[in-house]
C-alpha positions in Angstrom: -4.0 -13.5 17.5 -1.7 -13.6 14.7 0.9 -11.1 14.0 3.6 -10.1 11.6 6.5 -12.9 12.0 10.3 -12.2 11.6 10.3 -14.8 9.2 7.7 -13.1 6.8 10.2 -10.6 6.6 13.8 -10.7 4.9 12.9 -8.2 2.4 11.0 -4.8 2.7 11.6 -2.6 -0.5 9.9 -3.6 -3.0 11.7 -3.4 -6.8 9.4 0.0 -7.7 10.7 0.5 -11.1 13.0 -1.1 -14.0 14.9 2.3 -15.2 17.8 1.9 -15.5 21.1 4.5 -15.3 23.0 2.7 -18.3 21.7 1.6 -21.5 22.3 1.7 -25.2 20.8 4.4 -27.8 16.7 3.3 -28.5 16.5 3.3 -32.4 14.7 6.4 -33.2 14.7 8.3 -30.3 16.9 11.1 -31.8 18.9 13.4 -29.9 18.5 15.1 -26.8 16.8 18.7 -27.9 18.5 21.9 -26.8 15.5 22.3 -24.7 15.4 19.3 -23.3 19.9 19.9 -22.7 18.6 22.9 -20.5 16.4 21.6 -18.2 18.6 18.9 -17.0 19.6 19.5 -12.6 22.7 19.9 -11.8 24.7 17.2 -9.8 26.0 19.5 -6.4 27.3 16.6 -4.6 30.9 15.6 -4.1 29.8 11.6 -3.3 27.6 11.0 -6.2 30.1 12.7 -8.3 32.9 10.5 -7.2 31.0 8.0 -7.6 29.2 8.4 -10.5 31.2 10.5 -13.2 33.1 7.5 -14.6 30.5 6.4 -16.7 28.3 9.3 -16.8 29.8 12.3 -18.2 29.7 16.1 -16.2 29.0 19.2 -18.4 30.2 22.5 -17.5 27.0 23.6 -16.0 27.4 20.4 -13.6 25.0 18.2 -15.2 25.6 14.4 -15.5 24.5 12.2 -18.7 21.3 10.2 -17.6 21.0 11.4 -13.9 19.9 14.9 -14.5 17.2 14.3 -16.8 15.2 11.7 -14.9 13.7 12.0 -11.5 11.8 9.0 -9.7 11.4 8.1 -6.0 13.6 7.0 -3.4 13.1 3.0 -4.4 13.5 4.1 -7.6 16.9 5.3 -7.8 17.8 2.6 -4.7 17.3 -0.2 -7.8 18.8 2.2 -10.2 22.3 2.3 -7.8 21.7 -1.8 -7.3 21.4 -2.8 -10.9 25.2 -0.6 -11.1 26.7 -2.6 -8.5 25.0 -6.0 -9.9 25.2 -5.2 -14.3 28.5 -2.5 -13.7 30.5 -3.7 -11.1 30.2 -0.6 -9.8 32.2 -0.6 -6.4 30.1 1.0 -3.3 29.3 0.5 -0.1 25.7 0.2 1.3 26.5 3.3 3.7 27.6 5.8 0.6 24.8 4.2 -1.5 22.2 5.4 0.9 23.3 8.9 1.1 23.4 9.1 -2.7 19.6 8.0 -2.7 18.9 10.2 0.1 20.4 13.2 -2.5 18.8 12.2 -5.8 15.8 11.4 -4.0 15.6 15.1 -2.3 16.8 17.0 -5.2 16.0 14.4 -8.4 12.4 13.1 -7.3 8.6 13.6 -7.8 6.7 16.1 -6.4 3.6 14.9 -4.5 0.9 15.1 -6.9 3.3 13.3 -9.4 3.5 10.5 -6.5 -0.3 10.1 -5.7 -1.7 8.3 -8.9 1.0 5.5 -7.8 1.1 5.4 -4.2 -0.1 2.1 -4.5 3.0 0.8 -6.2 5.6 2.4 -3.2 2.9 1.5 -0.7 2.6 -2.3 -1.9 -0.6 -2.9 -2.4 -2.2 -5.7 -4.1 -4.7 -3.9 -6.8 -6.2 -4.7 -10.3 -4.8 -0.9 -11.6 -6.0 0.1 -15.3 -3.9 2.9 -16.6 -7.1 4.4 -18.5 -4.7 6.9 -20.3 -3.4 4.8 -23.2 -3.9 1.4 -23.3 -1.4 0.6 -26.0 1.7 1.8 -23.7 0.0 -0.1 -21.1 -0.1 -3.4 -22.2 3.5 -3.0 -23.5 4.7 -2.0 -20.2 2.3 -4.3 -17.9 3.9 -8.0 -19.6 6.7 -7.7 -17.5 5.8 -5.7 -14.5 2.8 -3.1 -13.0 1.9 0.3 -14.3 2.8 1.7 -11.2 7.1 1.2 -12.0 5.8 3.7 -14.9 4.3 6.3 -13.4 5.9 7.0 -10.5 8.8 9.0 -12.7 9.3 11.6 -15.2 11.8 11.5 -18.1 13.0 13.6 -20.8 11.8 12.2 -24.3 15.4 11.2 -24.6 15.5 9.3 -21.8 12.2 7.8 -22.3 14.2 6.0 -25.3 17.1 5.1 -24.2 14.7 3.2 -21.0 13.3 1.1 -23.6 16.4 0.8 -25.1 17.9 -0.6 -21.7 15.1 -3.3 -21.9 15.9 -4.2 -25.5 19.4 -4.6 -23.9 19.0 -7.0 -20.8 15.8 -8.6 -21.8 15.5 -9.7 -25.8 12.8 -11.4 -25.5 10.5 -8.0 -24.8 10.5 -7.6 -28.4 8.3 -10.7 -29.2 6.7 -10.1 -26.2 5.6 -6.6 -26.4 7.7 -4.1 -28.1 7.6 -5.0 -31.6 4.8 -5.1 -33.6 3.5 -8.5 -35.0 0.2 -8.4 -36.6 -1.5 -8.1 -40.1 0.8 -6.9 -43.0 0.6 -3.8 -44.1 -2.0 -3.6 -46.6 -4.0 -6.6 -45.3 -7.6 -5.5 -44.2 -6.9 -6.3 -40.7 -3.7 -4.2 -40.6 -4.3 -1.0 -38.3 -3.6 2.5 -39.4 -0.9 3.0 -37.1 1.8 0.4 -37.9 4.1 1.8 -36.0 5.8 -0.5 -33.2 4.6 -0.6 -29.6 7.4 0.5 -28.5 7.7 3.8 -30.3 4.3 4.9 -29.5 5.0 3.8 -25.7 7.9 6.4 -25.9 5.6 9.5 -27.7 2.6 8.6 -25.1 5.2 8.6 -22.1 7.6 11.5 -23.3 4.2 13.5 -23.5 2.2 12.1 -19.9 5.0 12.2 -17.7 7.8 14.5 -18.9 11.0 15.6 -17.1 9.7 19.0 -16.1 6.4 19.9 -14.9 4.2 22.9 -13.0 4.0 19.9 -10.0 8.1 19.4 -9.8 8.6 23.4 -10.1 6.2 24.8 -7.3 7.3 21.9 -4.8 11.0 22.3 -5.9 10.6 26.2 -4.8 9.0 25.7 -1.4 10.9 22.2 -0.9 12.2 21.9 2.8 13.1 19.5 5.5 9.5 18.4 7.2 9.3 19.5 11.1 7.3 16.7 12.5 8.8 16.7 16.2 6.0 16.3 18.4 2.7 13.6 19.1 0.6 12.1 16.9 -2.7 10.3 17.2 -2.8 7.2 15.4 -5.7 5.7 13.4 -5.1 2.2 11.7 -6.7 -0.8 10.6 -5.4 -4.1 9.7 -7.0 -6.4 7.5 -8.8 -8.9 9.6 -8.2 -7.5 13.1 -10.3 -4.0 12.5 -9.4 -0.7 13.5 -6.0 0.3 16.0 -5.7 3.8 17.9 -3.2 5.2 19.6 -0.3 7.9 19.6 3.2 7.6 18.2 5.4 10.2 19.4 8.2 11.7 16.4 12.0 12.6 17.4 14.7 14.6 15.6 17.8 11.6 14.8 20.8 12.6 13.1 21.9 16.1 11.9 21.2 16.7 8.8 17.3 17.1 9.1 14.6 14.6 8.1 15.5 11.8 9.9 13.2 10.7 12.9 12.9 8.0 15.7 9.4 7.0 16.6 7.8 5.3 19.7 4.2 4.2 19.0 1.7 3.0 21.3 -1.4 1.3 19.8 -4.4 -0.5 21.0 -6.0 -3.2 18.8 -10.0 -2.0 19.3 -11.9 -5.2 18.5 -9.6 -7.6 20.7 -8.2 -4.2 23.6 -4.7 -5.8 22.9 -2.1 -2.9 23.5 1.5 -3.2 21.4 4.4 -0.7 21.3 6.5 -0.3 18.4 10.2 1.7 17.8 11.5 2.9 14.4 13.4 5.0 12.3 12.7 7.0 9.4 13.7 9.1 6.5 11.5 11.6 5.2 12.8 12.0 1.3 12.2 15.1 -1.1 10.0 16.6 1.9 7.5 14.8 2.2 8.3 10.8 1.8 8.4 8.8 4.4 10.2 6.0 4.4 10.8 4.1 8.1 11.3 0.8 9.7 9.6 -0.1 12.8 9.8 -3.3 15.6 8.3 -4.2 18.6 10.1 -4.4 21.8 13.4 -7.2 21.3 12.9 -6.8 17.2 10.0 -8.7 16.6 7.4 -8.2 14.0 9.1 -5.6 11.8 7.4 -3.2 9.6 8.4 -0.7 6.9 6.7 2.1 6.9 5.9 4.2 3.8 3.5 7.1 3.9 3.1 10.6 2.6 3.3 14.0 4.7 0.9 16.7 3.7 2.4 19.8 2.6 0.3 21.6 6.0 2.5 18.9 8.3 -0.4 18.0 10.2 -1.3 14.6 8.6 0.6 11.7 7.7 -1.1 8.7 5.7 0.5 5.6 4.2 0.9 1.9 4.7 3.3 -0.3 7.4 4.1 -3.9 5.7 5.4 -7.0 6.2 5.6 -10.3 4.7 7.6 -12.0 1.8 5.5 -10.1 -0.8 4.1 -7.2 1.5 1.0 -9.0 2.0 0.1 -8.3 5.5 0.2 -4.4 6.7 -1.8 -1.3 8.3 -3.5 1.2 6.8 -2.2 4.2 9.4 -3.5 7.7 9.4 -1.4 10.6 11.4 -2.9 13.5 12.7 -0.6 15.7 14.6 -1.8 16.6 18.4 -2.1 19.7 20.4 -3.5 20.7 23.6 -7.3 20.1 22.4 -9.0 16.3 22.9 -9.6 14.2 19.7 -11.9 12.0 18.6 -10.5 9.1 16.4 -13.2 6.6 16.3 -15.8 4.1 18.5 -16.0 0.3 18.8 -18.2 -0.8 17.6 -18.9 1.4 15.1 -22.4 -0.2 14.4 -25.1 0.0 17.9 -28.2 -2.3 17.2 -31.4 -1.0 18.5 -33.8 -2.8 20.8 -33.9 -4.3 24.3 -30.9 -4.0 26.5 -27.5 -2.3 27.6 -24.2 -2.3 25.1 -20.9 -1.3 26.3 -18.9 0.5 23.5 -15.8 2.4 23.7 -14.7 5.4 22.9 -10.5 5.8 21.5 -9.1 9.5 21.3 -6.3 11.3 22.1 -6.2 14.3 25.3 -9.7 13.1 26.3 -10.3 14.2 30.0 -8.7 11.7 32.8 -12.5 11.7 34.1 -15.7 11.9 32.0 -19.2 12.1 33.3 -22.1 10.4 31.6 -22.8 14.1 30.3 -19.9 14.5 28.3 -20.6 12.4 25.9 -23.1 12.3 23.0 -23.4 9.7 20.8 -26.7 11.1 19.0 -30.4 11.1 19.3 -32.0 7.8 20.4 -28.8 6.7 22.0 -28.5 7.0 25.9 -25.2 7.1 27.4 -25.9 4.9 31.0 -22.7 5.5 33.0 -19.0 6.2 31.9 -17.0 2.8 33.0 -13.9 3.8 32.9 -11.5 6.3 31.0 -8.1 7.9 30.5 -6.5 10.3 28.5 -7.3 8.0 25.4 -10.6 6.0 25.9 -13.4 5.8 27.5 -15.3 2.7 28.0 -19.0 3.6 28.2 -22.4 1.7 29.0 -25.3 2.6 26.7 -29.2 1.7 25.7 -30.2 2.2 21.6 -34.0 3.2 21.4 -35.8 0.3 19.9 -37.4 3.3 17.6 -33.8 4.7 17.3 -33.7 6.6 13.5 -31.5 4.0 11.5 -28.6 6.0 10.3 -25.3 7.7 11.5 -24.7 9.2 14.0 -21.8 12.2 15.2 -19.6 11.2 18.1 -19.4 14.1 20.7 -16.6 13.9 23.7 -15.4 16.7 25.5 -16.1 19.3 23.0 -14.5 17.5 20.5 -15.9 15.1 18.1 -16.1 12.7 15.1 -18.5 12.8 12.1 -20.2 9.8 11.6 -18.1 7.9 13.9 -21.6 5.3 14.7 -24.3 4.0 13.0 -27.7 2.5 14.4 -29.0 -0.4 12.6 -32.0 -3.0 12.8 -30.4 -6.0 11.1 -27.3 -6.8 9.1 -28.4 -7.8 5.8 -25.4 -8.6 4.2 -21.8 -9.2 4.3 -18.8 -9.0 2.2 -15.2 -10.7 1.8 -12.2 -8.3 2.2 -10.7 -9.0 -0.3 -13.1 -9.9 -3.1 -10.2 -11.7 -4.8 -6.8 -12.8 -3.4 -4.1 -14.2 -5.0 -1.6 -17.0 -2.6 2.1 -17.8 -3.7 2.8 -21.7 -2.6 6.3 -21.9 -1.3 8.4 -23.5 2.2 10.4 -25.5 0.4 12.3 -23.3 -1.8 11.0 -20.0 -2.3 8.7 -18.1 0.5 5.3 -18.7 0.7 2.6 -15.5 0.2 -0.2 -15.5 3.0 -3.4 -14.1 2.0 -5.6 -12.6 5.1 -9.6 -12.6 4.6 -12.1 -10.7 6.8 -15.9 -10.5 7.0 -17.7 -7.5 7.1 -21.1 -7.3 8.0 -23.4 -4.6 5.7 -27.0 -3.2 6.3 -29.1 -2.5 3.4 -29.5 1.4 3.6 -32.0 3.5 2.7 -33.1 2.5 -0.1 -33.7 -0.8 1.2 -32.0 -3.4 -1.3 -28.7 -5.2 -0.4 -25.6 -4.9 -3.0 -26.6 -1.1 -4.1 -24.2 2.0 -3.3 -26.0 3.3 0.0 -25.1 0.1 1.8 -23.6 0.9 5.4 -20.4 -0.7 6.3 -21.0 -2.2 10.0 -17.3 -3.8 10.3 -15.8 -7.0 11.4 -17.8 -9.9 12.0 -16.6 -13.3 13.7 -17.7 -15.0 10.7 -17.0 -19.3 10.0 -14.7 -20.0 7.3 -14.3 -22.5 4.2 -13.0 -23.4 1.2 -14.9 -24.6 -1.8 -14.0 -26.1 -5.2 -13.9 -23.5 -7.8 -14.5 -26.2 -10.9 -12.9 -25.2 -13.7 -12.4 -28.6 -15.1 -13.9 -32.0 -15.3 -12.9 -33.9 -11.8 -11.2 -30.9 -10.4 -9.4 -31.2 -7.4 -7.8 -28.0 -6.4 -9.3 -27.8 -2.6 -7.0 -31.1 -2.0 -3.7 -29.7 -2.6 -3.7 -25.8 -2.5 -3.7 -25.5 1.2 -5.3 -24.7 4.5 -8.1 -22.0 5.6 -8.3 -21.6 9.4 -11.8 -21.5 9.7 -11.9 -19.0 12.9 -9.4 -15.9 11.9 -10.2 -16.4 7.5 -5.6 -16.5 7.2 -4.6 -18.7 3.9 -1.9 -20.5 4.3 -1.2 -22.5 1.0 1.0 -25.3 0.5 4.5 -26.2 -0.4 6.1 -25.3 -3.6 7.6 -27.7 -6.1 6.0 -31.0 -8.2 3.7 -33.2 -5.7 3.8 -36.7 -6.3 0.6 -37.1 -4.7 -1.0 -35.0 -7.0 -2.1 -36.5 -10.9 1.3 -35.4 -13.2 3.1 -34.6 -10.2 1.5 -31.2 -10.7 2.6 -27.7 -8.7 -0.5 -27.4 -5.5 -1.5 -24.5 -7.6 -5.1 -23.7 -8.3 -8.1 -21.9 -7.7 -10.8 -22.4 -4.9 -14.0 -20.2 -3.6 -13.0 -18.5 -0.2 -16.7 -18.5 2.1 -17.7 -17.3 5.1 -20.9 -17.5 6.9 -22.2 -15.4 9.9 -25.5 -15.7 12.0 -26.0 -12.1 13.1 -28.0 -11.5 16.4 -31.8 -11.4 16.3 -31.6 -12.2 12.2 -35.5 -12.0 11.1 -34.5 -15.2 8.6 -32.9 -17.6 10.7 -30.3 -18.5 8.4 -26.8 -17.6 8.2 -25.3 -15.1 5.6 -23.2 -15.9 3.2 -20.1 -14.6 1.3 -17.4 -16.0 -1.2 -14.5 -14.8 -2.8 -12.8 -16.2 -5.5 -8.5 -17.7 -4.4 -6.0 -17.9 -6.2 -3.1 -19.9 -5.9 0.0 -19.9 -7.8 3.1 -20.0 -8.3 6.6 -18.2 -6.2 8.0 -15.1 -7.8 11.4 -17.5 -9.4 13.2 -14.5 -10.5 13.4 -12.0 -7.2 15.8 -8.9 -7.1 15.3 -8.5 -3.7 17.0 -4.9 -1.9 19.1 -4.0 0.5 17.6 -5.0 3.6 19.1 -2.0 5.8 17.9 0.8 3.4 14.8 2.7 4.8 
C-alpha cells in the first residue's frame, strides 16, 4: 500500500495570501477615514512591538500603522512576517516569529464564519472555485494566484489600497496583466460604461465584501477563549484511493499558555484492516484553528494537520496533507467521546442481495468487548448470522441480504447506538465514477519536485429513478477497478501518452515524468501534456457481461519555478 513518503514532504504551509505589511500609497485610495482610525486593535504585546514599531508607527491608543487594521489567518500573517525578513531585512528568529503569529493570529484573525467560504485555500485543496460575487475583482486577483488568498482576510478600505499598491510595487508587470485597464477608447462603441481601472473597482468590491470590522469578528471576539479539547476522540477519515479510516486519537494539554496539544492517534484503514499510529503537535489559533503536525512512529510519513473546532467543542473537521504540493491527504472528522458507544461507519457500506453469506464489519468507538448476534441491526431484509469477533472498536459480523431485500439504505444499530444510513442494499452496480473527475500532475525529479495525482474508482447504482448519471445515484465506494491511460488528441499525431508518465494500473497513483527539455521528444519539448485517465471494473453477477467504464481527463504540466516555500518548523 502506498503511503505518504518523507520525501513528499519538505514543505507543509502553503503561501495562503500575498498581503503584505509594507507597501507604497495605492493612487486614489485616499486617506484612512476617522471611522476607519477608530476601529483599528490595539497592539498589547511587548514582542511584536519590539519587533515591529520601527517601521510601523504606534499611536497613543496603542495601535500600529498596517497591523491593526488587517486581520487574516495564521498562514496569513506567517508570510506576512516572511516577506519582512526576505523584502526588509527584518532581523528575527523563527522562535519569536512564531509567537508573534501565534498573537496576531489570536487577537488579529477571522472569525469562523469569515474562515469557512475559504477553508479550501488553508486546507489545500485542489478545486475549480468561482468567486460568484464579482467577477471583475476576480479575474484581476485570480492571474497571479487563487481567490482563496482573498477571502480569507478583512481590510479596512485603506488597506485594501495600499495591498494593491504593494503589488504594483514588487510585481510591475500586474498592470498589463490585470490591474490596468486596456480596452476600447473611451467613446468607441465597444468601450464599457465603467472605464474605470480593474484595480480600482477591485478595491471598492473588496473594501465593501470583506471589510475590517464585521458582526462575525465582534461576537467571536467577545466569547473568544482558549479551546478545552483534553480528552478522546473518535476518528472518521477517508483517503483518496484507500476508502474510509476509523479510529480514536486521544488530545493532551502541551505547554502553558493554553491551546497547544499533543496527540496520539490510532487508526485502522477499513478496506485493507491495516492499523497505523500517528504522534503530533498542535496549535489551536484564534480559538478555533487548528494547526498540527503529525508522524508515525520514528518520523515517517508526516502530516500537517489543519482543521476547524466547532464553537460546541465536540467536533473537529479539516484535512491532514502531505506531498510537495499537498496533493495526497485525509479528509478527518473528530467527534469527541464519552462514556456512550459510537457508531462511525460499516465496510462495506454497500451489501448486495442474493444467495450467500457476506462478512462486513462494523468500526465504532466504546462498543461492548462482547456482542451477541442480537445486538446488532443492520435493517430489514438483512440477517445478522453470528458476531465473529469484536472489541471496544469493531465488530466483525457474518450476514445474509434477502434476495427480495428493499433496495435502499439502511440505519446501522449497535448497542443502542447507531448510524443513519451507514448501509445500502443494492442489486447491481450500474456505474462508476473517477475521483477526481480532473487532475492536474507537475513533472519534476530532476530539478524541481514532482506532483503525484491519486485516482480512485467508485462504484454507483442507479437509484430510484432508475437512470444512471442523475442526482439520486447511490455512492457504493471503492472498487478494485483496472487502470489506463489513453491519448487525449488534441493535435494531429499527438503523442502525449509516450512522454507524460506512468499509471500503475492496480492502485490508479500518477506518477509523471521528469522535468526539463527531452531530447527524445520532437523540439526537445517539456513531457507535458494531456491524457484520458480510465478505469474499468467487472462488478459481481453484472446482468451485461461487460466491464464498466470511467475516464477522467490528466493534466500534466509544468513545476511551480517560482516557490516561496515556509518555515518548515511552524505549525
Amino acid at each position: 500500500m502506498m503511503r505518504f513518503s518523507g520525501a513528499f514532504i519538505p514543505y507543509m504551509t502553503g503561501l495562503i495570501t500575498l498581503a503584505g505589511l509594507f507597501a507604497v500609497p495605492a493612487p486614489g485610495s485616499g486617506q484612512r477615514s476617522a471611522d476607519e482610525d477608530s476601529v483599528g486593535i490595539p497592539i498589547e504585546n511587548d514582542l511584536v512591538v519590539s519587533s515591529c514599531v520601527s517601521c510601523h508607527a504606534r499611536d497613543e491608543a496603542g495601535r500600529m500603522t498596517r497591523l491593526s487594521y488587517i486581520r487574516k489567518t495564521p498562514e496569513g500573517w506567517q508570510t506576512s512576517i516572511r516577506r519582512m525578513v526576505s523584502l526588509n531585512g527584518v532581523d528575527i528568529d523563527p522562535a519569536s516569529a512564531r509567537q508573534i503569529v501565534r498573537y496576531l493570529a489570536d487577537n488579529h484573525g477571522i472569525a469562523p464564519e469569515e474562515l469557512r467560504p475559504g477553508l479550501f485555500e488553508v486546507e489545500r485543496r485542489m478545486l475549480d472555485y468561482d468567486y460568484e460575487a464579482d467577477d471583475d475583482t476576480e479575474t484581476t486577483c485570480i492571474q497571479c494566484h487563487s481567490m482563496g488568498r482573498v477571502i480569507t482576510q478583512r481590510r479596512t478600505g485603506e488597506e485594501w489600497g495600499l495591498l494593491l499598491a504593494m503589488h504594483r510595487g514588487y510585481y510591475p508587470y500586474v498592470d498589463f496583466q490585470a490591474f490596468r485597464y486596456s480596452g476600447p477608447a473611451p467613446g468607441s462603441p465597444d468601450a464599457p460604461e465603467d472605464m474605470r481601472h480593474p484595480m480600482d473597482k477591485a478595491i471598492e468590491h473588496l473594501s465593501e465584501a470583506f471589510p475590517f470590522q464585521t458582526a462575525d469578528w465582534t461576537d467571536w471576539a467577545a466569547s473568544m477563549r482558549p479551546a478545552r479539547l483534553t480528552g478522546t476522540w473518535a476518528v472518521s477519515a477517508t483517503q483518496l484511493g484507500y476508502g474510509r479510516l476509523f479510529g480514536e486519537v486521544v488530545i493532551e494539554p502541551a505547554g502553558a499558555t493554553g491551546g497547544e496539544f499533543s496527540t496520539r492517534a490510532t487508526l485502522t484503514y477499513a478496506r485493507s484492516g491495516e492499523g497505523v499510529t500517528r504522534q503530533g503537535t498542535s496549535v489551536v489559533y484564534t480559538g478555533y484553528q487548528w494547526r498540527g503536525r503529525s508522524a508515525l512512529g520514528g518520523g515517517g510519513d508526516p502530516l500537517r494537520e489543519v482543521m476547524l473546532v466547532e464553537r460546541d467543542w465536540q467536533t473537529i473537521s479539516g484535512r491532514w496533507f502531505a506531498g510537495d504540493y499537498d496533493e495526497f491527504g485525509l479528509d478527518v472528522q473528530l467527534q469527541r467521546m464519552g462514556s456512550d458507544p459510537i457508531v462511525l461507519g460499516m465496510e462495506p457500506r454497500a451489501l448486495r442481495r442474493g444467495p450467500g453469506e457476506q462478512h462486513v464489519e462494523v468500526f465504532g468507538s466504546n462498543l461492548p468487548e462482547s456482542l451477541a448476534t442480537q445486538d446488532v441491526d443492520l435493517g430489514p431484509g438483512v440477517t445478522v448470522l453470528r458476531v465473529l469477533e469484536s472489541d471496544r472498536n469493531s465488530a466483525t459480523i457474518r450476514i445474509r441480504v434477502d434476495a427480495d431485500a428493499v433496495v435502499g439504505p439502511r440505519d446501522i444499530f449497535v448497542a443502542g447506538a447507531s448510524r443513519s444510513e451507514g448501509g445500502f442494499v443494492y442489486d447491481e452496480a450500474t456505474s462508476i465514477r473517477l475521483n477526481p473527475e480532473w487532475g492536474m500532475a507537475r513533472v519534476g525529479g530532476a530539478r524541481m519536485p514532482k506532483g503525484y495525482v491519486q485516482f480512485e474508482a467508485r462504484a454507483f447504482h442507479e437509484g430510484l429513478d432508475g437512470r444512471v448519471g442523475t442526482d439520486d445515484d447511490v455512492d457504493l465506494g471503492i472498487v478494485d477497478a483496472s487502470w489506463r491511460l489513453e491519448e487525449y488528441s488534441a493535435t494531429f499525431g499527438d503523442d502525449d501518452i509516450a512522454f507524460v508518465g506512468e499509471l500503475d494500473r492496480n492502485t490508479g497513483l500518477f506518477t509523471p515524468a521528469a522535468d526539463g527539455p527531452n531530447p527524445e521528444r520532437s523540439g526537445d519539448r517539456n513531457n507535458i501534456g494531456d491524457v484520458w485517465v480510465v478505469a474499468d471494473y467487472m462488478p459481481p453477477g453484472a446482468s451485461s457481461g461487460r466491464p464498466l467504464r470511467a475516464r477522467s481527463h490528466l493534466i500534466v504540466t509544468v513545476p511551480l519555478y517560482m516557490r516561496w516555500d515556509p518555515w518548515g518548523d511552524i505549525p
